[in-house]
N, C-alpha and C positions, 0 to 999 in steps of 0.2 A: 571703464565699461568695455573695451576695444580687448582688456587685457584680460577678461573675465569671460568674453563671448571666446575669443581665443583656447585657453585653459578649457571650456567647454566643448569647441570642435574636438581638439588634439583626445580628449576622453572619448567621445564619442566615436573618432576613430578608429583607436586604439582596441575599443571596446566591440566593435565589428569588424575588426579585420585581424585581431590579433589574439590567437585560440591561447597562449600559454597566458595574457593580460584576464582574458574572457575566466578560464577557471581559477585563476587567482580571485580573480574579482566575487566569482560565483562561492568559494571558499571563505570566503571574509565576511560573504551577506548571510551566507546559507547554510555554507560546509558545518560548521561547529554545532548549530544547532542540531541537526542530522544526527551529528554524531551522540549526543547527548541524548535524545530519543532515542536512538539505538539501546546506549546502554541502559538505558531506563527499560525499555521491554524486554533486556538479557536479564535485568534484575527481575524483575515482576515475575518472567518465565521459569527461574530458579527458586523463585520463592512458593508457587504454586506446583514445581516437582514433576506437571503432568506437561506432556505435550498434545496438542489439538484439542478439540472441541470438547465441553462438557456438555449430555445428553439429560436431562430428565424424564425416567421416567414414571410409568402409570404404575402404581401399585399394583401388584398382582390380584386375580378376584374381582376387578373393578370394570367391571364390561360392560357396559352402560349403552353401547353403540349398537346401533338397529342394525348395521351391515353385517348380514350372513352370508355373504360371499358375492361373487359375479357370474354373468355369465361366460360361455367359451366365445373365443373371437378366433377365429382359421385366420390363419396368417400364411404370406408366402415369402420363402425367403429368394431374393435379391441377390443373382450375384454381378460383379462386375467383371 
């Protein structure tokens, strides 16, 4: 038990005080899966061809919307 709580501090310190132990560590739990996401969205991004957002829109003709416009609003510009 002595030898178990032991083995558990020497981690535990190791693990906050020792930054090359901490990314290894961080690398083993975490790193690989990161990376495999990665290539999974370079795959996806390659197979749809396009970059950023797809838009849908309204078919043309289709104006359906009661808004004929706005009124004026005077504004002042603001310098610094």
């Amino acid at each position: 038990m002595k030898l178990l709580f032991n083995i558990f501090l020497i981690f535990m310190l190791l693990t906050a005080f020792v930054p090359p132990f901490r990314r290894f560590l961080f690398h083993l739990l975490v790193g690989r899966q990161l990376v495999k996401e990665q290539k999974k969205a370079d795959q996806a991004r390659q197979r749809t061809g396009r970059n950023g957002v797809q838009v849908d829109h309204a078919p043309p003709g289709t104006s359906d919307s009661r808004f004929k416009g706005g009124e004026y609003v005077d504004y002042e510009e603001v310098k610094d």
